[in-house]
C-alpha positions, 0 to 999 in steps of 0.5 A: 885700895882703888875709889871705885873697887865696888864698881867692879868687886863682884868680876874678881876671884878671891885665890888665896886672900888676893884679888885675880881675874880669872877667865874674862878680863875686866874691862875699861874704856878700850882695853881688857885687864887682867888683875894678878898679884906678885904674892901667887907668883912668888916662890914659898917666903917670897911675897913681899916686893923686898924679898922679890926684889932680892930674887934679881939682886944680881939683875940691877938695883931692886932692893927696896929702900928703908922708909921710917915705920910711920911713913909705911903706915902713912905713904901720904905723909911722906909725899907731902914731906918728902916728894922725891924720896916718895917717888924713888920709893913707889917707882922701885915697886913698880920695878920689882913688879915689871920685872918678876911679871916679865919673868914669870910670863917669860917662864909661862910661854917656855911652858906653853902658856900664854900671858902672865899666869894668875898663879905658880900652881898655873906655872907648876901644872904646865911646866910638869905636864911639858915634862911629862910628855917629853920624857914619858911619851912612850908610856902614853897611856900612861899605863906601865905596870899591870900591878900597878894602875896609874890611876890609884896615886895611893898604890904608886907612892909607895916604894914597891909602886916607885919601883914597878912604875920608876920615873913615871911614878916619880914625876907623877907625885909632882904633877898631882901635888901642882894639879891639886894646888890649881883645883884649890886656887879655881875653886875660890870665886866670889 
């Protein structure tokens, strides 16, 4: 992947089979980097670029381009027979990639993020939390229904839950469902 990747292995987490910094950026030189991979923020049967490329069809040309199955498994055959056929193919990855992280970190700062977020779960966790506040503010401490505390999810996910607590109870299975989703992708750190 990168010729000196053991030189700095040990300052990435592992979330999800891919390699992310979270929390301290590597450094280099003069500058902090932050390493993400398109496949977290990809929306479920997403994660390839030829189907985040189809995401903004309507956007601009991203779709990717065919490559024979023995130039894929061995890029440096194609630039050594083809050099423009190469880059027009590496250049479109790049593309695809500018575009979704633009769009992600467009989408991360509606939700008060800062940067682009190391995963959807990250998104997911602050877009419901917005939500909830703007919709359920009223109900702050949350606390609804004396039948039913708001704490016990087991109890609220039920239909009789569902109808004591309403939107609240609702909105509260999304907000769990992205919380858990962003405790399974901090907990993986080598």
């Amino acid at each position: 992947m990168l010729s000196d990747f053991n030189e700095f292995k040990e300052k990435l987490s592992i979330v999800g089979k891919s390699y992310l910094t979270l929390g301290l950026p590597l450094r280099y030189e003069e500058c902090n980097l932050y390493v993400r991979d398109t496949k977290m923020l990809a929306p479920g049967g997403y994660g390839s670029l030829e189907k985040l490329g189809k995401l903004y069809s309507k956007e601009g040309d991203y779709s990717k381009r065919f490559l024979e199955k023995h130039y894929i498994e061995k890029m440096s055959k194609l630039l050594k027979d083809d050099k423009e056929r190469f880059v027009d193919y590496a250049m479109l990855d790049v593309k695809i990639t500018a575009k979704h992280v633009a769009e992600m970190e467009r989408f991360n700062i509606s939700v008060k993020g800062l940067g682009v977020p190391s995963t959807l779960s990250t998104i997911g966790r602050a877009y419901v939390a917005k939500n909830w506040k703007q919709n359920f503010d009223k109900h702050l401490p949350y606390q609804i229904s004396g039948e039913y505390l708001m704490g016990n999810a087991n109890e609220i996910q039920t239909p009789k839950g569902l109808f004591a607590t309403k939107d609240v109870g609702v909105h509260m299975s999304y907000y769990i469902a992205n919380y858990k989703g962003g405790l399974m992708n901090h907990s993986c750190t080598v």
